[in-house]
MARTOR-824101 format. One line per field, with one value per residue: residue number from 0; residue in one letter; x, y, z of N, C-alpha, C in turn. Coordinates in Angstrom, 3 decimals, always signed. Last residue first. Example, Ala and Ser with C-alpha at 12.3 -4.5 7.8 and 13.67 -1.06 7.14 Angstrom:
! MARTOR-824101
seq: (1 / 0) .
type: (S / A) .
n.east: (+12.850 / +13.190) .
n.north: (-2.250 / -5.690) .
n.up: (+7.080 / +7.800) .
ca.east: (+13.670 / +12.300) .
ca.north: (-1.060 / -4.500) .
ca.up: (+7.140 / +7.800) .
c.east: (+12.900 / +13.200) .
c.north: (+0.030 / -3.300) .
c.up: (+7.870 / +7.800) .
This chain:
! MARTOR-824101
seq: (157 / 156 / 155 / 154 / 153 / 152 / 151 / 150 / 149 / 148 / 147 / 146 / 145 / 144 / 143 / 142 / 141 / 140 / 139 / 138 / 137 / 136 / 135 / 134 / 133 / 132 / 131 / 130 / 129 / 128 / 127 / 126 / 125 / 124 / 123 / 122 / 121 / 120 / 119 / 118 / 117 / 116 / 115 / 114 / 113 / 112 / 111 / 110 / 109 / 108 / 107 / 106 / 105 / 104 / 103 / 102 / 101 / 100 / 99 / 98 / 97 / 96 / 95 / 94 / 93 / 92 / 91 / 90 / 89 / 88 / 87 / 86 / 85 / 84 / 83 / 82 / 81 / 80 / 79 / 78 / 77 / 76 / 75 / 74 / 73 / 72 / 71 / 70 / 69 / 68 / 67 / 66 / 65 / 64 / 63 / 62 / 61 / 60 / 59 / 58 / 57 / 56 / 55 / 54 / 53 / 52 / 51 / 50 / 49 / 48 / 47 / 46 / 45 / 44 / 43 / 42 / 41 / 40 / 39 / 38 / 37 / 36 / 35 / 34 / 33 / 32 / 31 / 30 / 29 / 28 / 27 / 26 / 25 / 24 / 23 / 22 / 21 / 20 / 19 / 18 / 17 / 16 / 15 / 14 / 13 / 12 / 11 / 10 / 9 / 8 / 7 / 6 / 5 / 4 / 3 / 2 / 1 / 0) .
type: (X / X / X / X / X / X / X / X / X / X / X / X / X / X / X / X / X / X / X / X / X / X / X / X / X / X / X / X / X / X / X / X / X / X / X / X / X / X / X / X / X / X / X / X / X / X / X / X / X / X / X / X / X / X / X / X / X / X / X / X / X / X / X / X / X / X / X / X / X / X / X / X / X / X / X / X / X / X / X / X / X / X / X / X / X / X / X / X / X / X / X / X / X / X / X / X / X / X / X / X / X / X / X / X / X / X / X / X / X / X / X / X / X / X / X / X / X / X / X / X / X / X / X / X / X / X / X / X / X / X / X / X / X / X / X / X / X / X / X / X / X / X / X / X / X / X / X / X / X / X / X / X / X / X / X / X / X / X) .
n.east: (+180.552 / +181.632 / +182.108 / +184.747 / +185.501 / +183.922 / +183.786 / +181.551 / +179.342 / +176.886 / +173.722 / +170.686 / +168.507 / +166.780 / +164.433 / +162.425 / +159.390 / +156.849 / +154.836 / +152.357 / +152.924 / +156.214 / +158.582 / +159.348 / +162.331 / +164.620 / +168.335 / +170.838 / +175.051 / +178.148 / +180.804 / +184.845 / +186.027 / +186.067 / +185.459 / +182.951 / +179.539 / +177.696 / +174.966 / +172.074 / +169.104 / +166.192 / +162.603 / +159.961 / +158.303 / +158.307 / +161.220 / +161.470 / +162.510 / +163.388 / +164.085 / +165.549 / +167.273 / +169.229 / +168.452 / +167.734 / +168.437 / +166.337 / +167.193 / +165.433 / +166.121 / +165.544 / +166.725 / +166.461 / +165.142 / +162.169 / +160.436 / +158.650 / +158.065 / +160.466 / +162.694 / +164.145 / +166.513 / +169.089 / +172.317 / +175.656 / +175.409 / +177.246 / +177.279 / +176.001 / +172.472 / +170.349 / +171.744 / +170.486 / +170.822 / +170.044 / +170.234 / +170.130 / +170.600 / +171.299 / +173.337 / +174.867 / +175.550 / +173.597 / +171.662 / +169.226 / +166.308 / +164.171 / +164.435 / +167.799 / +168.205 / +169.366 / +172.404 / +174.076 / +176.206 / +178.049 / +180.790 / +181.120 / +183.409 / +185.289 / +184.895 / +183.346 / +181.080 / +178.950 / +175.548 / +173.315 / +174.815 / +173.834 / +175.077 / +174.993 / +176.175 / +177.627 / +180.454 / +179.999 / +179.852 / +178.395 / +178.395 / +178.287 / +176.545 / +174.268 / +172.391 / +168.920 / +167.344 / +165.178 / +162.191 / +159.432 / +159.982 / +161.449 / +161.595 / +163.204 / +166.328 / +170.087 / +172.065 / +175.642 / +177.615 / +179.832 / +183.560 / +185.862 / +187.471 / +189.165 / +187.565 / +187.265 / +190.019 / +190.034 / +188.409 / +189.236 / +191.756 / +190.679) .
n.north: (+162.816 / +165.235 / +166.085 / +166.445 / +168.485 / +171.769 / +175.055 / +176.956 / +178.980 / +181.277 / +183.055 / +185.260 / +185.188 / +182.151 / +179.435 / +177.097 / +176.153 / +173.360 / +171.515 / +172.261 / +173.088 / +172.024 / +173.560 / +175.491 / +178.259 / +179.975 / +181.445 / +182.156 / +182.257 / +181.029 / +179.552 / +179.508 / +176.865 / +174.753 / +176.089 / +178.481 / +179.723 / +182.322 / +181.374 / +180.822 / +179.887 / +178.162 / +178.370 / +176.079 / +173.200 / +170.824 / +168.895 / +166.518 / +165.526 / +162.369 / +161.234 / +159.114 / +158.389 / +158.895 / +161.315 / +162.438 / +164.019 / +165.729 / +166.832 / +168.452 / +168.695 / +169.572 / +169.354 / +170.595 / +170.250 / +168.459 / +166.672 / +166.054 / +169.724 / +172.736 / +174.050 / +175.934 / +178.178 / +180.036 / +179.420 / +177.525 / +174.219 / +171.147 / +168.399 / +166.085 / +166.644 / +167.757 / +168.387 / +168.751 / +170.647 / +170.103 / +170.983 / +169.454 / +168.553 / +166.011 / +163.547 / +160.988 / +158.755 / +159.341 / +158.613 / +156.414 / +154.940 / +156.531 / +155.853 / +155.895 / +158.584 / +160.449 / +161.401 / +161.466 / +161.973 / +161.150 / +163.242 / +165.534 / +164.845 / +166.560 / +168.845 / +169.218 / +170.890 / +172.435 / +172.041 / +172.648 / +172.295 / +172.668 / +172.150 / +170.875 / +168.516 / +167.408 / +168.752 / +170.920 / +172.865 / +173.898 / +175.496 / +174.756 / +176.331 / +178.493 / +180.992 / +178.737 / +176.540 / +174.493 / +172.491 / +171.842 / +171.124 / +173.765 / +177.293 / +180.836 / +181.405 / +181.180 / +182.984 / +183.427 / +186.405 / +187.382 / +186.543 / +189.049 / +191.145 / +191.857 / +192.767 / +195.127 / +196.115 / +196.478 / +198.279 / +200.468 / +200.810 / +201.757) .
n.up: (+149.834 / +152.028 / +154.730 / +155.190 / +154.178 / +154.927 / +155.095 / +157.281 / +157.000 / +157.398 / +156.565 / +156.993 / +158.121 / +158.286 / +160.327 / +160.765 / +162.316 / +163.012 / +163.586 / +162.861 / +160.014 / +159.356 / +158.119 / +156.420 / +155.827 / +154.639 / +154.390 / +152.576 / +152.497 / +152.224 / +152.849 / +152.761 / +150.305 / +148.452 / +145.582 / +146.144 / +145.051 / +146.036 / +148.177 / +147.994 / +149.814 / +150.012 / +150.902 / +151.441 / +152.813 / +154.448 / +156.042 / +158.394 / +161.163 / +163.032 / +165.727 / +168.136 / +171.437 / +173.203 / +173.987 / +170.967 / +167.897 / +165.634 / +162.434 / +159.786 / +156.058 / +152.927 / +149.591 / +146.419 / +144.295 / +144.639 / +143.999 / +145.839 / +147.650 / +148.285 / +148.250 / +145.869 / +145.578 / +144.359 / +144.215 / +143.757 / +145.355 / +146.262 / +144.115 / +142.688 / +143.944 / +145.625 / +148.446 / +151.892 / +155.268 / +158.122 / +161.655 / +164.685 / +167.974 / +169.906 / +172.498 / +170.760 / +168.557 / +165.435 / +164.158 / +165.926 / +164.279 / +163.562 / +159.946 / +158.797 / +156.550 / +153.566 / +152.936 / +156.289 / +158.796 / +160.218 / +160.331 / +161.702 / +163.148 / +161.372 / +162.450 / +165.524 / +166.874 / +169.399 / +169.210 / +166.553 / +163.243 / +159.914 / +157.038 / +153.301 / +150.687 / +148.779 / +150.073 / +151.910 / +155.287 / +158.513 / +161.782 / +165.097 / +166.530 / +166.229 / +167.717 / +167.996 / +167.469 / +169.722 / +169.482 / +169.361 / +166.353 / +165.836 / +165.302 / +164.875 / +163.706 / +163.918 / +163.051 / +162.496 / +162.586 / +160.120 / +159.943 / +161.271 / +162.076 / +159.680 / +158.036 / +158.832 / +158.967 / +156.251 / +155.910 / +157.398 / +155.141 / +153.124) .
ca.east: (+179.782 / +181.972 / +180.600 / +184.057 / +185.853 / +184.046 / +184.087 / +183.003 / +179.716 / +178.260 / +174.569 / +172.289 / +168.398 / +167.953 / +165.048 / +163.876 / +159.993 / +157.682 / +156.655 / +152.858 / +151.963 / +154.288 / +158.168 / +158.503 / +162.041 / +163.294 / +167.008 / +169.561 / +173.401 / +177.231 / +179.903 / +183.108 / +186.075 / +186.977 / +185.811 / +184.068 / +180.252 / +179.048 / +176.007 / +173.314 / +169.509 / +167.433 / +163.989 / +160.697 / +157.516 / +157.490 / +160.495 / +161.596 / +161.609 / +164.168 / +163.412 / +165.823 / +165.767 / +169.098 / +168.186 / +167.637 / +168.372 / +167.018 / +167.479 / +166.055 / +165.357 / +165.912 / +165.950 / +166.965 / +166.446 / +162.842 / +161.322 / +159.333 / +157.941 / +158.895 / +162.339 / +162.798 / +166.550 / +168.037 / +171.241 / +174.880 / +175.380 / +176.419 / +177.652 / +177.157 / +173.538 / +170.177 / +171.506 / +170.941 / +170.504 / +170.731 / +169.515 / +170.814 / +169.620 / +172.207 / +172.101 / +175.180 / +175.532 / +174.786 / +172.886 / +169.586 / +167.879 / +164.183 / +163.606 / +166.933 / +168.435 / +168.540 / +170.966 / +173.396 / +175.537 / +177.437 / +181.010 / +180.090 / +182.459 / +185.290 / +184.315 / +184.508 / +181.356 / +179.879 / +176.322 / +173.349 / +174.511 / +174.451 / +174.606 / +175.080 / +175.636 / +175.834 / +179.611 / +180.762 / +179.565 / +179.393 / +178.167 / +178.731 / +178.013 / +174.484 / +173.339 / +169.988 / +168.653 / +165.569 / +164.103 / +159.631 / +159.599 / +161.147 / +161.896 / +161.926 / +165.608 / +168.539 / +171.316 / +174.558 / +177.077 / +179.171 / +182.200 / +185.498 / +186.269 / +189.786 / +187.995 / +185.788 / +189.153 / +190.884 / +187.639 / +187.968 / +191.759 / +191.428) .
ca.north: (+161.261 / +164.533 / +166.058 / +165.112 / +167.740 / +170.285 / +174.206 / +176.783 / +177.948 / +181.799 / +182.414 / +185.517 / +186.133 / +182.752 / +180.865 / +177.791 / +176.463 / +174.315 / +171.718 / +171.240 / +173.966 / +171.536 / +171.916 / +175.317 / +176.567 / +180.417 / +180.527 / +182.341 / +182.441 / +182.069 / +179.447 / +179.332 / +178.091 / +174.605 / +174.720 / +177.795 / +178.394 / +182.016 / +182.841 / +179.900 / +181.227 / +178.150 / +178.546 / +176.520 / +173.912 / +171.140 / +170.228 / +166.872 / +166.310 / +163.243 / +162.225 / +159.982 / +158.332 / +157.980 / +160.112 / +163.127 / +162.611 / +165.681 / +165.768 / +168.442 / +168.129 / +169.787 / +168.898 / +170.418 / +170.129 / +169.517 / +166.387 / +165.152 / +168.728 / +171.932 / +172.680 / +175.395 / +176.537 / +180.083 / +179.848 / +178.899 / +175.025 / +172.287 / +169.394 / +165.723 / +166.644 / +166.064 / +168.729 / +168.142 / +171.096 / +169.528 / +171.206 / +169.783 / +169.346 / +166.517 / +164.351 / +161.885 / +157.997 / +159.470 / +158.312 / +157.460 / +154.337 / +155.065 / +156.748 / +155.054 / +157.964 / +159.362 / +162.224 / +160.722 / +162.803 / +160.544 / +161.476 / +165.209 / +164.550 / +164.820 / +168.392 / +169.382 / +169.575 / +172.055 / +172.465 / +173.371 / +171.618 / +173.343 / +170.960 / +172.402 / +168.730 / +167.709 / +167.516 / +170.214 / +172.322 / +173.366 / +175.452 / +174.348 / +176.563 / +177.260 / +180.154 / +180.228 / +176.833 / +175.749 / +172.681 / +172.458 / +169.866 / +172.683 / +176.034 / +179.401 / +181.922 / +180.586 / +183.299 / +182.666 / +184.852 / +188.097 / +187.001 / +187.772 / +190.688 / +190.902 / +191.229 / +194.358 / +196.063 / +195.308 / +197.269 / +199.925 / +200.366 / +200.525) .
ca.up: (+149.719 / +150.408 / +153.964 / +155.805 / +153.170 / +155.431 / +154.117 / +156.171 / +156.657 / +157.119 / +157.688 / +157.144 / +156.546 / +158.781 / +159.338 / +161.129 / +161.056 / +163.406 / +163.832 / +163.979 / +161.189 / +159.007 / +158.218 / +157.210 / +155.852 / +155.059 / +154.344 / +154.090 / +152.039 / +152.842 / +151.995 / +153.251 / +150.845 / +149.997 / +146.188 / +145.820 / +146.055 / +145.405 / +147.322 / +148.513 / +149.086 / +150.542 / +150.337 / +151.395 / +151.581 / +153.892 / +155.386 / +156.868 / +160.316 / +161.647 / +164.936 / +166.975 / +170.677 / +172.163 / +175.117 / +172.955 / +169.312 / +167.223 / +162.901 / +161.703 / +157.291 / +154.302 / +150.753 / +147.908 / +144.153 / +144.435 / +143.283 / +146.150 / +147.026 / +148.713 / +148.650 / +146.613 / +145.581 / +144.636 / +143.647 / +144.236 / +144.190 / +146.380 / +145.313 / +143.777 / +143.502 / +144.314 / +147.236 / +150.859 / +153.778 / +157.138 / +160.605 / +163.389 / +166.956 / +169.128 / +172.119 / +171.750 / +170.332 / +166.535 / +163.566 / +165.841 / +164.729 / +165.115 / +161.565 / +159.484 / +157.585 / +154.159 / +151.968 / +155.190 / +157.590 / +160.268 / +159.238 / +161.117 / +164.012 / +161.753 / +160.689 / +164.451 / +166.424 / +168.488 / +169.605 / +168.342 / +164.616 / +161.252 / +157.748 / +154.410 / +151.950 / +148.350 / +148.792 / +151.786 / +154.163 / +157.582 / +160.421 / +164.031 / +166.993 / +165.979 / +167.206 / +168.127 / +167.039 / +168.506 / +169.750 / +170.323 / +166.956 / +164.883 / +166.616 / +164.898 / +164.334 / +163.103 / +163.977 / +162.148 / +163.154 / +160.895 / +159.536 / +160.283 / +162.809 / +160.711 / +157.739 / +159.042 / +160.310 / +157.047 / +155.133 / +157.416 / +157.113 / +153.176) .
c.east: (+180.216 / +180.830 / +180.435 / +182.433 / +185.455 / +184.712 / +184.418 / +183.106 / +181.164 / +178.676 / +175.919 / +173.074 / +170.282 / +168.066 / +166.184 / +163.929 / +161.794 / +158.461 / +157.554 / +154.354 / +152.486 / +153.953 / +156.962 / +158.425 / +160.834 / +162.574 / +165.777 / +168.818 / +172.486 / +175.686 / +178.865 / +182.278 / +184.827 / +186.872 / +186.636 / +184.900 / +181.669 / +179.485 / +176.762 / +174.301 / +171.649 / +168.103 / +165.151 / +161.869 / +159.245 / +157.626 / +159.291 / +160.306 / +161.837 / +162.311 / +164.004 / +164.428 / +165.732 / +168.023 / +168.325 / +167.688 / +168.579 / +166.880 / +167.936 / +166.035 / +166.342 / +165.303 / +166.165 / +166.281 / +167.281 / +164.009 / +161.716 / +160.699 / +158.971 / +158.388 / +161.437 / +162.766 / +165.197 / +167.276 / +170.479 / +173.245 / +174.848 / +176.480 / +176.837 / +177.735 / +174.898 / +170.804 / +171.131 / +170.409 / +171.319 / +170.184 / +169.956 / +169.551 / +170.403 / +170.744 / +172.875 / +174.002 / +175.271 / +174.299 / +174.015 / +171.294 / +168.620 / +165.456 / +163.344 / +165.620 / +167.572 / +169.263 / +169.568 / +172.493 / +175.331 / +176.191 / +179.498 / +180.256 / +181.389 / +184.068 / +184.698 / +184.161 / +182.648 / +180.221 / +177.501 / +174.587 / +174.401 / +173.842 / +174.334 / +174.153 / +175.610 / +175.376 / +178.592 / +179.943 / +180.294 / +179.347 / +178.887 / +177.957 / +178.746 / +175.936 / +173.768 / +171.301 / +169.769 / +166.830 / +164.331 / +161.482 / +159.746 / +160.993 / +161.317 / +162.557 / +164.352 / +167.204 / +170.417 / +173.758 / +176.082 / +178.261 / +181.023 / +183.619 / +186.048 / +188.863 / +188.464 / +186.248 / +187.960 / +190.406 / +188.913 / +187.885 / +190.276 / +191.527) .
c.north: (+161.038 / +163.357 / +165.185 / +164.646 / +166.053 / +169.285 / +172.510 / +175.441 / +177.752 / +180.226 / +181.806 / +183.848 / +185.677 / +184.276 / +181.516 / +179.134 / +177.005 / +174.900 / +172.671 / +171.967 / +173.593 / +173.179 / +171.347 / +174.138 / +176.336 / +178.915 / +180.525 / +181.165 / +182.860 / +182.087 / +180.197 / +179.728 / +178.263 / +175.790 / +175.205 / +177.256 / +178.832 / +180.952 / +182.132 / +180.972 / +180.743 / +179.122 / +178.620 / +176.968 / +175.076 / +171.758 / +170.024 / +168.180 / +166.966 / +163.640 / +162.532 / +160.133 / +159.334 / +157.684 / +159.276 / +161.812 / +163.216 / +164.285 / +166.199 / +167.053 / +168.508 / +169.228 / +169.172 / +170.259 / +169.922 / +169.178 / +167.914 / +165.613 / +168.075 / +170.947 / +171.632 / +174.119 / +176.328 / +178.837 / +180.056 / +179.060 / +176.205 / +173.113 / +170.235 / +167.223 / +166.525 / +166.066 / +167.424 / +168.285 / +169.765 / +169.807 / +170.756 / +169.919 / +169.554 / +167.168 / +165.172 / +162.152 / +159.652 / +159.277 / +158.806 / +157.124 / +156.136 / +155.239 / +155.650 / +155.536 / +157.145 / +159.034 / +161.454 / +161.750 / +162.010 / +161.009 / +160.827 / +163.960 / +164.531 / +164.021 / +166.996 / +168.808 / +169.846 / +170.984 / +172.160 / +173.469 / +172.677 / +172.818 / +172.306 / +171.560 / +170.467 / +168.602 / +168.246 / +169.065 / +171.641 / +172.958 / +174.951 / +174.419 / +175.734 / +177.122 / +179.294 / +180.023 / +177.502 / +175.549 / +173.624 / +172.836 / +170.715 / +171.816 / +175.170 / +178.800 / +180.810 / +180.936 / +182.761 / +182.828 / +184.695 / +186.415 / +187.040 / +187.710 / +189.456 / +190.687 / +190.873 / +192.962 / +195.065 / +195.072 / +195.699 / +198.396 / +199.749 / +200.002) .
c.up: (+148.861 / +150.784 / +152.703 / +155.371 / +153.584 / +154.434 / +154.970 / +155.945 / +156.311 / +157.564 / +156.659 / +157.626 / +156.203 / +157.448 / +159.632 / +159.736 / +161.806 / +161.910 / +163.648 / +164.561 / +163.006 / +160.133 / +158.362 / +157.199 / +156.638 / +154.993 / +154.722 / +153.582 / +153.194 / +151.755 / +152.886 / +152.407 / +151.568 / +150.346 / +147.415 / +146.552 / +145.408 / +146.061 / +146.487 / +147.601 / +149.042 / +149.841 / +150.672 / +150.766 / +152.540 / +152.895 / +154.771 / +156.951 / +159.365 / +160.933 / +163.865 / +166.434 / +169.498 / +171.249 / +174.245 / +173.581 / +170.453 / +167.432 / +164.753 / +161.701 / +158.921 / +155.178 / +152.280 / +148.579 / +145.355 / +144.484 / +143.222 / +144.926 / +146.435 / +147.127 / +149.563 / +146.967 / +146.024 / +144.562 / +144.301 / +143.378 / +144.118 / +145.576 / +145.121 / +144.725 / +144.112 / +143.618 / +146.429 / +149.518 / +153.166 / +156.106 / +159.052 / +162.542 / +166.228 / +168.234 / +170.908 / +171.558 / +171.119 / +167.905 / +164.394 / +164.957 / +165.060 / +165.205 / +162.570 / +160.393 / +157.611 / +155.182 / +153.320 / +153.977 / +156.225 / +159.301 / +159.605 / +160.017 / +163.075 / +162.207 / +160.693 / +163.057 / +165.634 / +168.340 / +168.811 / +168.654 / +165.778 / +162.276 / +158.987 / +155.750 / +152.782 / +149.689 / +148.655 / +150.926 / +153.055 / +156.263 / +159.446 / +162.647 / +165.968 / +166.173 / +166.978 / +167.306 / +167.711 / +168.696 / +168.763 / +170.439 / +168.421 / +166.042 / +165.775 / +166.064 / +164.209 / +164.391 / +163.313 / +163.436 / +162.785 / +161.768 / +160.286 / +160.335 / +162.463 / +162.030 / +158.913 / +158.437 / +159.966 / +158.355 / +155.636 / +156.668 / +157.214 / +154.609) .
């Protein structure tokens, strides 16, 4: 019983996306989040306010935020997220992933290729844990994670 209060009161273990997509990597990600259709994790931090600019679709050119900023954005073809096992290679998979870097006001958004998303036990407003394994082209690169740990956004809703 001690052990198992000791390894709660560590909390949970860190997200470590491993690759690089368009030459920009991850490492830790200092914001993981989730929430509606959406699993989002930004480079650096952000509060769950800060992510109100999170579309299924963007503009390519227009960046959706005034700062620099690497994110990785899991979206569902649904109103929320959902535990399973998910492929999201081709136009009519269930999930979609794409990087989104602005650097200098100048935006990119790279959509996936071919990949899995792994999504544990959702429940409402609680964190949310899975992996992932994502290739975007030969070009660009890939992210991976065996491990990552999300908490709950109510700024993700659409």
């Amino acid at each position: 019983m001690l052990i198992l209060l000791g390894l709660m009161a560590c909390g949970a273990d860190p997200t470590i996306i491993d690759g690089n997509v368009a030459g920009e990597s991850m490492g830790e990600p200092l914001t993981a989040m989730w929430g509606g259709p959406f699993i989002v994790f930004v480079k650096d931090e952000l509060d769950c306010r800060e992510l109100d600019f999170t579309r299924r679709t963007y503009d390519q050119g227009t960046a959706p935020v005034d700062f620099n900023m690497v994110a990785l954005q899991f979206s569902f073809d649904a109103p929320d997220v959902s535990e399973g096992v998910f492929s999201t290679e081709g136009t009519d998979a269930v999930v979609d992933a794409k990087t989104l870097i602005v650097s200098g006001g100048a935006f990119n958004e790279v959509r996936d290729r071919t990949g899995t998303i792994t999504v544990g036990e959702v429940v409402d407003r609680q964190p949310l844990e899975g992996s992932f394994d994502i290739t975007f082209s030969d070009e660009e690169g890939s992210f991976s994670t065996d491990y990552f740990y999300a908490d709950y956004c109510i700024n993700l809703i659409q």
